[in-house]
Each structure stands twice: as C-alpha cells, then as structure tokens.
C-alpha positions in Angstrom: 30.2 31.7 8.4 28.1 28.5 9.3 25.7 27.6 7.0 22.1 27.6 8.1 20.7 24.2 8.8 16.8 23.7 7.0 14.7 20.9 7.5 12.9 20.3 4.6 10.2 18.7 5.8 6.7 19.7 8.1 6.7 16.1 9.6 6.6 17.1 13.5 8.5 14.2 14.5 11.4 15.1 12.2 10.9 18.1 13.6 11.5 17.0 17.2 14.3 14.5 16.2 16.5 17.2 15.0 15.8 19.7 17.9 16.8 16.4 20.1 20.3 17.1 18.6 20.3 20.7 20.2 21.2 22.5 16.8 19.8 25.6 15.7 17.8 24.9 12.4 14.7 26.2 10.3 11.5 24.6 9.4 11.1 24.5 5.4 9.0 22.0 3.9 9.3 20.9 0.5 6.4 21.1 -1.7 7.9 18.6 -4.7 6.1 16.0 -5.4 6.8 12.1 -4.3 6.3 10.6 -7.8 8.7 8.1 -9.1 9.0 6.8 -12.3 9.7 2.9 -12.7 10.0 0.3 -9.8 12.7 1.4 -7.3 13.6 -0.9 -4.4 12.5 0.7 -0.8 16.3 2.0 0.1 16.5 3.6 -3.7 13.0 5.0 -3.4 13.5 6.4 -0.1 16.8 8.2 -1.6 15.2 9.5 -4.4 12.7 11.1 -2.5 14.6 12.9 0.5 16.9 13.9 -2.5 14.1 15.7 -4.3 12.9 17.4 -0.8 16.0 18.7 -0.1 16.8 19.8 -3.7 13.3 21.6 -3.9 14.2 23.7 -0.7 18.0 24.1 -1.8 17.3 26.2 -4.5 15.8 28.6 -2.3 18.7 29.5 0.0 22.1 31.2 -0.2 24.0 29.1 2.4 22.7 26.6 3.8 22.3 22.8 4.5 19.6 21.4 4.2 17.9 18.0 5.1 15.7 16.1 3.0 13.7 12.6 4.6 11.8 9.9 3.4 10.0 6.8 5.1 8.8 4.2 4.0 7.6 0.5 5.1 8.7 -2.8 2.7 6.0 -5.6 3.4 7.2 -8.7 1.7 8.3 -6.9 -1.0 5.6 -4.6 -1.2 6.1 -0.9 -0.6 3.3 0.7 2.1 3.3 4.8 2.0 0.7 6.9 4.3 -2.9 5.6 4.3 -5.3 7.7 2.0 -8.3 6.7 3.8 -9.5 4.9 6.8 -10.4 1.9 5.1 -7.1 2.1 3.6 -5.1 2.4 6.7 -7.6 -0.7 8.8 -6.1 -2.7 5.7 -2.5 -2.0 6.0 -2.8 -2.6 9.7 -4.4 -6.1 8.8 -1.4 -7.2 6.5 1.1 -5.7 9.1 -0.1 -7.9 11.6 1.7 -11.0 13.1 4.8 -10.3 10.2 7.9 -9.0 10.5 8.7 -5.4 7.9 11.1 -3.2 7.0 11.1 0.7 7.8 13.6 2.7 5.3 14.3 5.8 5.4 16.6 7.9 3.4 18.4 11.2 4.3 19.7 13.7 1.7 21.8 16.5 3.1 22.4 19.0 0.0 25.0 21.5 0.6 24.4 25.1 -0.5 27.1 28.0 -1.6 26.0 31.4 -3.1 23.2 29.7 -4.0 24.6 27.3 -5.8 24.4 23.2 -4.9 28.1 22.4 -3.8 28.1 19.2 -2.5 25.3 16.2 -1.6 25.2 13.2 0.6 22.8 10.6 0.7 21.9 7.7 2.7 19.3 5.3 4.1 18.9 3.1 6.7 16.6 -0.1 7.9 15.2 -1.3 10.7 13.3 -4.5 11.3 9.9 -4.4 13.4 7.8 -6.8 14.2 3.7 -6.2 14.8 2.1 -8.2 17.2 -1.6 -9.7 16.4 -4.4 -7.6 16.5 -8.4 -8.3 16.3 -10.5 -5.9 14.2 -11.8 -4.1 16.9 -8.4 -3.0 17.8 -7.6 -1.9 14.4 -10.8 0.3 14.0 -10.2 2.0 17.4 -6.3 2.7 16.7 -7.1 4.4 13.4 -10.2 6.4 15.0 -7.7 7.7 17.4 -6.4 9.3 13.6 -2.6 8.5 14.6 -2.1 6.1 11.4 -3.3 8.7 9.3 -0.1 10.4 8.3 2.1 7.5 8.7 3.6 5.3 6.6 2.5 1.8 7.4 -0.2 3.5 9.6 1.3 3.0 12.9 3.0 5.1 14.9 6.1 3.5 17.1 6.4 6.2 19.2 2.6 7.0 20.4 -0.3 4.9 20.8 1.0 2.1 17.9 3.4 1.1 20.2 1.0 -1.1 22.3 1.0 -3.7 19.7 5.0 -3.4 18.5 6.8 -6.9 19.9 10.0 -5.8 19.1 12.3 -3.8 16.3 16.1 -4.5 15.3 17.9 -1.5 14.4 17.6 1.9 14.5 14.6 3.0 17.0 14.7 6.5 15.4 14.9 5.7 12.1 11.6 3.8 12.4 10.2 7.2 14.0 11.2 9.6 11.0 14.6 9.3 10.5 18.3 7.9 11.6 19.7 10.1 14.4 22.9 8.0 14.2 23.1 8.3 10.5 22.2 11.7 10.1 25.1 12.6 12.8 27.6 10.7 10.8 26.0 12.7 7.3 26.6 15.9 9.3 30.1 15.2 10.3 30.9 13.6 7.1 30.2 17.3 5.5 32.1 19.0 8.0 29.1 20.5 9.9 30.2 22.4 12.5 28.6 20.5 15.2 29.8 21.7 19.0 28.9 19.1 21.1 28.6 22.1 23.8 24.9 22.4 21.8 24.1 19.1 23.8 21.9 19.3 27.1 22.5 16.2 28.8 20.3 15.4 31.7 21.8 16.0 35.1 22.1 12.7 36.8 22.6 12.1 40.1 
C-alpha cells in the first residue's frame, strides 16, 4: 500500500510547491519548536529543524511519509529568521540591500511503518540572491503591504519582493520554500512511488 505523503508544515507556499508536483498529500503542521542549542552553520541548522518538523508529525501516523522544511537566509555569516516586528523586518531589508545572501533550506523526509520511524533522509540546498538598492520609503511601503512578515529575510521572491531581486544562482524554488529538484531526488531516493502520469503538463501548441 503506498504510504500517505504529509506535509509537515502550514507554510502556503510549501503548500503550493508540493501540489505543483501533482501528488496527493495531507496538510499537517508541526507544532515543535525551532530552538537550537549551540551555533549551527545555516545548512546544519536548516537540517536540524526540517528534521524536528517532520519527526513531530511522524509520530502521529501509521504509514506515511512525511516532509519536514526549513528556510533560512545567511547574511555575511549571520543567520536572518522571520521578522518579529515591523521595525524588525525594515532592518533586515536595510542590511539585505545592495549584498549578495544565501537562502538554505533543508528537507527531511522521515519514513513511517506501523508507526514506527523506518528510514530518514535529509538534505539542504543553497541559492545565491542578490537585492537590489532600496531607499527607505521603499522599505516601509513593502513591509506595510505585510508580505515580509512571515518570511525569512522579510522578502518574498515570488510576490511583490521580487521588484527589487537583481538576480539569484541556483535553485529558484528553493529560495521560495523549498527545492523542488531536491525534494524529487529525496522522493525517488526512498522509493516513492511517484507516476509521472500524476504530472499535468500544459498543452502547447
């Protein structure tokens, strides 16, 4: 029987990623909490973290596989998570400004038989992106519009944030909640039994 496929996560753009794929799966986020002890590097913390997601939900089902995410963006070193205010997101978009930073994000798929953990793969993956210049009335009307709110770095590449990306190298998904490429390879590295007859392709002409 084919296991059931969870997404452990609420994040809507997760969310829309996956259905992309044209897989059945379930919505289940994880309610664990993202603290981490010591001073991980951004591709270990991101790890840590989808790991724990997907864990937390795990333990809930009977068969299933389920997928655990994580972003994060590096700036120079220093880690930048989801704004907790508005002055704290107008800041972050400040620093981000005119430099070059890393997304990560790390993927966890955690296998699930008779409700036992069976078997666990995890990855992550970076992409480069580069933020153009922006003046301060810019800033304060992007993070009115309350898109930077719930993301980390407080810019969103695929909505309005976009205006003011110059370019990214690497994974364009990855920088939007997680590695569509990577995740594929995860799923067919666990033998998930993925029929590319799920797949809607356009018609083109």
């Amino acid at each position: 029987m084919q296991p059931e496929l969870v997404l452990a996560s609420g994040s809507p753009r997760r969310r829309e990623l996956l259905r992309s794929l044209g897989v059945p799966f379930s919505v289940h986020p994880s309610s664990v909490t993202e603290e981490v002890p010591g001073n991980p590097f951004p591709g270990e913390l991101v790890e840590i973290l989808a790991a724990k997601k997907a864990l937390g939900v795990a333990h809930t089902r009977n068969h299933a596989l389920v997928i655990g995410s994580d972003t994060v963006v590096s700036l120079k070193g220093n880690i930048l998570g989801k704004p907790k205010s508005v002055r704290d997101a107008i800041c972050m978009l400040e620093s981000l400004q005119g430099n070059a930073h890393q997304v990560y994000t790390g993927i966890a798929l955690v296998e699930v038989e008779k409700g036992r953990v069976s078997r666990r793969l995890i990855h992550h993956r970076v992409t480069e992106v580069m933020v153009r210049n922006m003046d301060r009335r810019e800033i304060e009307w992007y993070v009115a519009t309350g898109e930077p709110m719930d993301k980390a770095g407080a810019y969103g590449l695929q909505g309005i944030g976009s205006m003011w990306v110059d370019w990214i190298d690497g994974c364009y998904t990855n920088v939007i909640g997680m590695s569509l490429p990577l995740l594929y390879d995860m799923l067919k590295e666990l033998d998930y039994p993925f029929s590319h007859r799920n797949l809607n392709p356009e018609n083109k002409a």
